[in-house]
N, C-alpha and C positions, 0 to 999 in steps of 0.2 A: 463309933461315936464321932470321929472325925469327921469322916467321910459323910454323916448325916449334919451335921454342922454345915461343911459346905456347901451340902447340897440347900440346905436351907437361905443359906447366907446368897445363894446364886439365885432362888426363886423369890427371895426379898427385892434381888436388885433388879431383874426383872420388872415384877410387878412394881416398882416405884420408878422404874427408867420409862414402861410405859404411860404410867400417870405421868408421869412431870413431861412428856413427849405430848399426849393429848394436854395439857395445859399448856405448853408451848405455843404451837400451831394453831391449839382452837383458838388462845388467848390472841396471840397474833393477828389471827383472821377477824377476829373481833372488833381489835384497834384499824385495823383497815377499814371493815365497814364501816365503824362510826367517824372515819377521818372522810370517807367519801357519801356517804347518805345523811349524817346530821345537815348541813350545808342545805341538803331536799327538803329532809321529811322534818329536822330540828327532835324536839323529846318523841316525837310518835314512836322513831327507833326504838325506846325503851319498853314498847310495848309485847313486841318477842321476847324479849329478855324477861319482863315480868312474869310472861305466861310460863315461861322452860323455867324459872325457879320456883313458882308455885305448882306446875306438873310434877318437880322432883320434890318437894316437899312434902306434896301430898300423896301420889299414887303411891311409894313404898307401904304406905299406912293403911292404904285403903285395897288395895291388888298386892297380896304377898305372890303373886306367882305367875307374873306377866312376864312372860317369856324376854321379851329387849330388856326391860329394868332389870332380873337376872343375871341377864348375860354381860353388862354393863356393869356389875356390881363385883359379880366374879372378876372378872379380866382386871377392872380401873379401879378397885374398892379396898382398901384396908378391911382386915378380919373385923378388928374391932370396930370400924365407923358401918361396918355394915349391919350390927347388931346395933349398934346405938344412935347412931346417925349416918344414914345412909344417904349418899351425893352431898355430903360435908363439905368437900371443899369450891366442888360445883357449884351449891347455895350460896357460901360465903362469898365467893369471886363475884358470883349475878349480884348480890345484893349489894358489895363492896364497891364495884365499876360503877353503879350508879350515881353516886357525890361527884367525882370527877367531869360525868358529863353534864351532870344538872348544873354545876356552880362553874365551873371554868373554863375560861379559852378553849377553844377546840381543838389546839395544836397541845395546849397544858395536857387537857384531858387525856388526847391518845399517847402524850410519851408516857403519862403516868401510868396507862394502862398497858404499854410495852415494858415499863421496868417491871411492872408485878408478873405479869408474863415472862417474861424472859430471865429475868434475874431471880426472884423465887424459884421456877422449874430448875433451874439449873443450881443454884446453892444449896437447893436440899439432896443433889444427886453427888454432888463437890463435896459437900459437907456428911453428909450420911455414911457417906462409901470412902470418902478419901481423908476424911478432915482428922487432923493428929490432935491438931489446937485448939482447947475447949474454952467455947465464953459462953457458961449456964449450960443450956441445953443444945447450944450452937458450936459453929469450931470457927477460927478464925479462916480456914480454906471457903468454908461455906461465905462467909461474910465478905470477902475479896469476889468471889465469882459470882455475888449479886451486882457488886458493883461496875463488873468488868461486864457482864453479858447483858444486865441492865441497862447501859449505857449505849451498848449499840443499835438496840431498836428505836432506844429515845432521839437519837441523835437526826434521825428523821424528821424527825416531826418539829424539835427545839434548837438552839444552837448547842455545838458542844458545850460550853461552860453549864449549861443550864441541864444538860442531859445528866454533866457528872455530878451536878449539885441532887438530883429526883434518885439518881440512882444512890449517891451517899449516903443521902437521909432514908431511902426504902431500907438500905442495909440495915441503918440503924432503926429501924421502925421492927424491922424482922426479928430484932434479936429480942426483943417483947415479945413474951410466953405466952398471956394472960388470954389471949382469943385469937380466932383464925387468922395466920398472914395472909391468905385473899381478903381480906374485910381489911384487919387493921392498916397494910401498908395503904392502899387507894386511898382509904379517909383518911390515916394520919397526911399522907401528902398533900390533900386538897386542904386538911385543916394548917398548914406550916407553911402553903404557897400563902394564904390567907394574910398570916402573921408575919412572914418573911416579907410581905411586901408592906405591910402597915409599919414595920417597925425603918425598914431601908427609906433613905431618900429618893432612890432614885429607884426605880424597880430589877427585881434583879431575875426573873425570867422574863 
């Protein structure tokens, strides 16, 4: 019984170190191209991005047995999102990044889009696997290493001050349940950069 335990407990961490690794990277790569082609192409960029979440949307429904979705599904897919929603968090992230780049600076936009990358991927891996400290359904390890890993990609793109403020509030956006952290953190950010500059005198990213 043990012994299947662990081995279970080892192919969970697996399959979620390589999800949160393809969210990383891909998400990263992401933030780079739209730091270096909005500038060219401006919204045209968001026209890949529309096509890859209405492909994943719709082929699982329509092609149950297309070889790549499969095998994508297998490797990078939760049991359960593969039966009920399947490229879950792929969809929510494509349709999520989109508010950041429509509505903000283009420096706002790519840090925001490196905290949800980088601080997500890695607080659910922190928190999942190591976190002792529970706030709801989150732990307070996971909540510190959004903020900590979050900050370093932002810091590119923003000043520090402004990296640790995206990445504080992503944390706390995170720890809301009620619908997917690739959707909610990007638009809770864009909707709080919004506010936080209407209510400040002086602007504070």
């Amino acid at each position: 019984m043990c012994g299947r335990k662990a081995d279970r407990m080892k192919s969970d961490f697996v399959l979620e170190f390589k999800r949160q690794m393809v969210h990383l990277f891909l998400g990263l790569g992401i933030t780079v191209a739209v730091y270096f082609f909005y500038p060219i192409y401006g919204n045209l960029i968001l026209i890949p991005l529309m096509i890859s979440v209405s492909i994943m949307i719709i082929l699982p429904r329509i092609v149950s047995d297309l070889k790549v979705a499969n095998h994508l599904l297998y490797h990078f897919e939760r049991d359960h999102d593969i039966i009920n929603f399947p490229f879950k968090g792929a969809i929510w992230y494509g349709i999520g990044i989109i508010f950041p780049i429509l509505f903000l600076p283009l420096n706002i936009a790519c840090a925001i889009i490196a905290v949800l990358s980088a601080g997500d991927s890695m607080s659910t891996i922190i928190g999942k696997f190591y976190g002792k400290y529970r706030i709801g359904h989150k732990s307070i390890e996971g909540f510190l290493g959004f903020i900590a890993f979050g900050f370093i990609p932002a810091v590119f793109f923003v000043p520090p001050s402004s990296a640790l403020v995206l990445a504080f509030l992503g944390a706390i956006i995170e720890l809301v349940n009620f619908i997917d952290d690739n959707f909610l953190v990007p638009v809770g950010l864009t909707i709080l950069y919004y506010i936080l500059n209407i209510i400040a005198s002086n602007p504070i990213f």
